[in-house]
Structures are given as structure tokens and as C-alpha cells.
N, C-alpha and C positions, 0 to 999 in steps of 0.2 A: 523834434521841436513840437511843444504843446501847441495844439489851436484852442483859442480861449470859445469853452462852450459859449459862453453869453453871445458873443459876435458868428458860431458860428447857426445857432437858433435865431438870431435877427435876420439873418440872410436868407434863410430857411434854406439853406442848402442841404447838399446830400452828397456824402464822401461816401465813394465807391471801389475797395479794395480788392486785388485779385491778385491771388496765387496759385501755386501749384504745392502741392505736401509730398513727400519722400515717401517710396517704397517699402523704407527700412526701419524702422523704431531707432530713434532719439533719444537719450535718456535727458537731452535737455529741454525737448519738449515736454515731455511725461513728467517731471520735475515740477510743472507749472500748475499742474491740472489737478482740484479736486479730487474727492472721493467718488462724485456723480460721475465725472465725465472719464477718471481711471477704470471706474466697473464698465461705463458704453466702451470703450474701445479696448476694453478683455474680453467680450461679448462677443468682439469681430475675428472673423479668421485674417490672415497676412495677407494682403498688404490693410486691407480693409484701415485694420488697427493702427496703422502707421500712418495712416492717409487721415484718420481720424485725429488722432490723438498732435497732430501735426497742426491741421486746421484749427482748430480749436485753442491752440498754442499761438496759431498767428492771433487769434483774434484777442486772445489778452495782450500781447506783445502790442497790437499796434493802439486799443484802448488806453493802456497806462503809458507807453512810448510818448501818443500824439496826443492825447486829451485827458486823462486824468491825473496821469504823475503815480508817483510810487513805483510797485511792484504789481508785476502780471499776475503772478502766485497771488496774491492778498486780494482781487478782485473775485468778490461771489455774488454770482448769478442766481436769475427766478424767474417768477413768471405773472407777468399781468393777469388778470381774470380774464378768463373765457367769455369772449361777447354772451355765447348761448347760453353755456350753464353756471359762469360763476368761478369755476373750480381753477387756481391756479395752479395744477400742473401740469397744463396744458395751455395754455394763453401765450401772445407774445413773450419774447425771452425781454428779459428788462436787469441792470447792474441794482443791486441791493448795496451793496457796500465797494466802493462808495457813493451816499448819496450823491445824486446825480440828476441831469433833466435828458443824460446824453440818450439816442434810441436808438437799436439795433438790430438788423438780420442777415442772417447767416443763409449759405447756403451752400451743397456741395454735389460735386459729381466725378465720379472717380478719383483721382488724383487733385482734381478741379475746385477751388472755393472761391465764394464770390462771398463779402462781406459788404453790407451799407452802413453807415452812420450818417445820424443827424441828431437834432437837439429839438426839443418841443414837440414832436411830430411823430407820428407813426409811417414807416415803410416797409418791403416787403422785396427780396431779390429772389431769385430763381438761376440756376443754372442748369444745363441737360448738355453732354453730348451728342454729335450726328452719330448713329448707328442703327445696326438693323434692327427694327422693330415690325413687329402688325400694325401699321397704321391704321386698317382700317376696322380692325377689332379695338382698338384703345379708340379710334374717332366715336364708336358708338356709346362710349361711357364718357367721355371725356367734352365732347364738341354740340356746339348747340344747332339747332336746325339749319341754320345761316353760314354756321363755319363749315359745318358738313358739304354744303352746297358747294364755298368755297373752295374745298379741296377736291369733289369731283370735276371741278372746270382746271383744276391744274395742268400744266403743259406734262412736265413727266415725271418720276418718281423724286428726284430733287428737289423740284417743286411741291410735292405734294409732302413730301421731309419737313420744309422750308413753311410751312403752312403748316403744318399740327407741329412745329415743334416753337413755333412764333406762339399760337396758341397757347401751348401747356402752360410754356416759360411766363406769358404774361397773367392765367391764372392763377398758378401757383404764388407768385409778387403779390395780386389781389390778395388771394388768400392768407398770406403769411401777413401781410401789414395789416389787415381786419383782426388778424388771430382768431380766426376758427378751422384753417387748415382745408386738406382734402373732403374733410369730412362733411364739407357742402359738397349740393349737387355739382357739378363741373358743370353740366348740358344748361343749369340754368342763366350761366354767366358768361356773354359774351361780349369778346374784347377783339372782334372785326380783324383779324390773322392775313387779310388779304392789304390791310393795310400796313404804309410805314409808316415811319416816324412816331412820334406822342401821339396817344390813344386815348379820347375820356371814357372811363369806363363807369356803369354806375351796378353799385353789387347791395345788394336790401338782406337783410337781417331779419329774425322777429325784435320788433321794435327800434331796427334803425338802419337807417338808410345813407351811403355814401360813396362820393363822388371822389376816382382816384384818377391821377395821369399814369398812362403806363407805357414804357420805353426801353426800345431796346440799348442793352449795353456793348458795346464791339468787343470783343474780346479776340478775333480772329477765326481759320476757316475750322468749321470744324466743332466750334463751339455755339449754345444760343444761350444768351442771357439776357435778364430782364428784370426790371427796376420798378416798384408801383409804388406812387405818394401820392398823399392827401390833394386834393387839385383844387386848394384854396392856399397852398404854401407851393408857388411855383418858382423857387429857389434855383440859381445855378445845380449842374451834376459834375463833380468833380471824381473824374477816374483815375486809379493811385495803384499804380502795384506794388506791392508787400518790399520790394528790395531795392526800389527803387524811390528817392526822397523828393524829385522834382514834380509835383503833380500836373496834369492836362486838362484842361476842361475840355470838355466833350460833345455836352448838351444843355441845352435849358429845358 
């Protein structure tokens, strides 16, 4: 069933979809997909490719399925200008055809995808699995004075997981709904990892400054995810998985 963008841009909500992609190649996902996004996941080795080309296929499926109509295949993708330099091939991902006010971000982790939509509005999702990492070699790139502090007062390496992975997830959401990516400092953006719930976060640009909510999305043990919007559009969060039609609201 379509959701009518006009009502769901007055709401200013934000539909939050998640699934998981198959190990194996599809040919009726691959069926769906561009010439951009068939070269990224011939680029991948197995499962990589299948896990891509999978994701990627939900996210047309559930665009034309629930809000624009048509065909997943006939929907082509782009890119907003770059805050910093201008250059769209690199900016938010944004639908070209058809026009649209619908807004979009993606996200993945292993087999893992996290997709948002909304209308009007800029967002940003993140997903990361728990697993073994250098916490405390990534903390030095990645964590600001504060958050660092943070995760040396942690009880024990769970804790300390649970605290730079609450981190990453909520700047990477900054990051992707600004559209300038990684490629900011990380250490200068902090989004307080020791706290829960909605987080205001505020992330400055050259020449512009803004204020986002950022939250986490449950998704179950094992997983962290993480949702950043504009925090003057504080709309319902509606969580939706890919196979499943009843959706839950979650969070505001």
C-alpha cells in the first residue's frame, strides 16, 4: 500500500526499514538494478555482491511498492550537492525520476540493511555490527575528548563495545543526513555515547550550522543502529521490516 508523500512530509515522520539480503545472488534482484549499482556489486567478491545487489533491490522495492508507484527498475537515483564542495557525486543520495520531495538513506552491515525515509527533510541511518575490533585504536580517530573519557570509565569490554559503537552509529547518521560523510573530523563531533535515548546533537560546516536529534533504532542483540533528523521536524519514528506489512511505532 502507497503512503501519500504529502501526509507523510506534514507529519514529518520517518520510516525506518530493515532487513537482511541473502548470501547467494538473485537474479531477481539484479534484474532491478542499474548500470551504477550492477558495476558496485561486480566490484565485490561473494557474498559481498549478493548482500549488495540484495539491499539495494529492497530499497527500490520498498520505494515504488509503498510511496511512489510504478516500477522499482524505472526509479533512478543521484545525488544532492556536496555541503562542502558542490560536487554531486558525492552528496546525499536523492530519486531523480521520479520527481519526488520523498528523502532517503541507506545503510549496511554485513548481510544487515537499514533503510529511512521521509519527505521534506533530510536524514541519516547507520548500522554496525558487535564484533571484535581495536576499540581503542579506532577511539583515537573516531571520539572526541569527552567520549574518549567516556569509555575509559566503562565497567568492562561490553560496555566499552556499547559506548564506541553507540558513538560511531550516531555520527555516521549525522554525517550521512548533512551529506559530507566520514570525510569530517569524527573527534570534532560529539554526540554524548554515554547517554540514551534522543540526543541533540549540533555538527557546523563552513558556512552552516545544524541542529539534529539522533536515536537509537532497536533492532536486536548484537546489532547497533542509529537514526539522525533535522531537530526542528520532530515527527513520529516508524520501524518497518522489509517482509513484514504491519508497521510499530517505536519512538518520537
Amino acid at each position: 500500500m502507497s503512503e501519500p508523500i504529502g501526509r507523510l512530509g506534514e507529519s514529518a515522520a520517518v520510516h525506518v526499514w530493515h532487513g537482511r539480503a541473502r548470501d547467494t545472488p538473485d537474479p531477481a534482484d539484479t534484474a532491478l538494478l542499474d548500470d551504477v549499482e550492477l558495476r558496485a556489486a561486480g566490484a565485490r567478491r561473494a557474498p559481498l555482491d549478493a548482500r549488495y545487489a540484495g539491499a539495494h533491490a529492497a530499497v527500490r522495492r520498498i520505494l515504488a511498492d509503498h510511496y511512489l508507484g510504478g516500477s522499482p527498475a524505472a526509479i533512478r537515483f543521484g545525488r544532492h550537492r556536496c555541503l562542502r564542495c558542490g560536487d554531486r557525486t558525492h552528496g546525499r543520495p536523492r530519486v531523480v525520476v521520479p520527481a519526488t520531495r520523498l528523502e532517503f538513506s541507506l545503510s549496511r552491515s554485513g548481510p544487515y540493511w537499514l533503510l529511512a525515509v521521509t519527505a521534506g527533510g533530510q536524514v541519516g541511518v547507520d548500522i554496525e555490527q558487535r564484533g571484535e575490533c581495536d576499540i581503542g585504536s579506532a577511539a583515537e580517530v573516531a571520539l572526541s575528548d569527552d567520549e574518549r573519557a567516556a569509555l575509559r570509565t566503562a565497567g568492562d569490554e561490553r560496555d566499552r563495545q556499547d559506548i564506541f559503537f553507540r558513538a560511531w552509529t550516531r555520527k555516521e547518521a549525522v554525517l550521512k543526513a548533512v551529506g559530507v560523510g566520514i570525510v569530517a573530523d569524527l573527534r570534532r563531533l560529539d554526540v554524548r555515547p554515554a547517554q540514551h535515548g534522543p540526543v541533540l546533537v549540533e555538527h557546523a560546516e563552513p558556512g552552516h550550522r545544524g541542529s539534529w536529534w539522533t536515536e537509537e533504532i532497536p533492532l536486536g542483540p548484537g546489532l547497533f543502529a542509529a537514526l539522525a533528523r533535522e531537530a526542528d521536524r520532530p515527527g513520529p519514528v516508524v520501524l518497518r521490516r522489509s517482509d513484514v506489512s504491519e508497521p510499530k511505532e517505536v519512538t518520537v
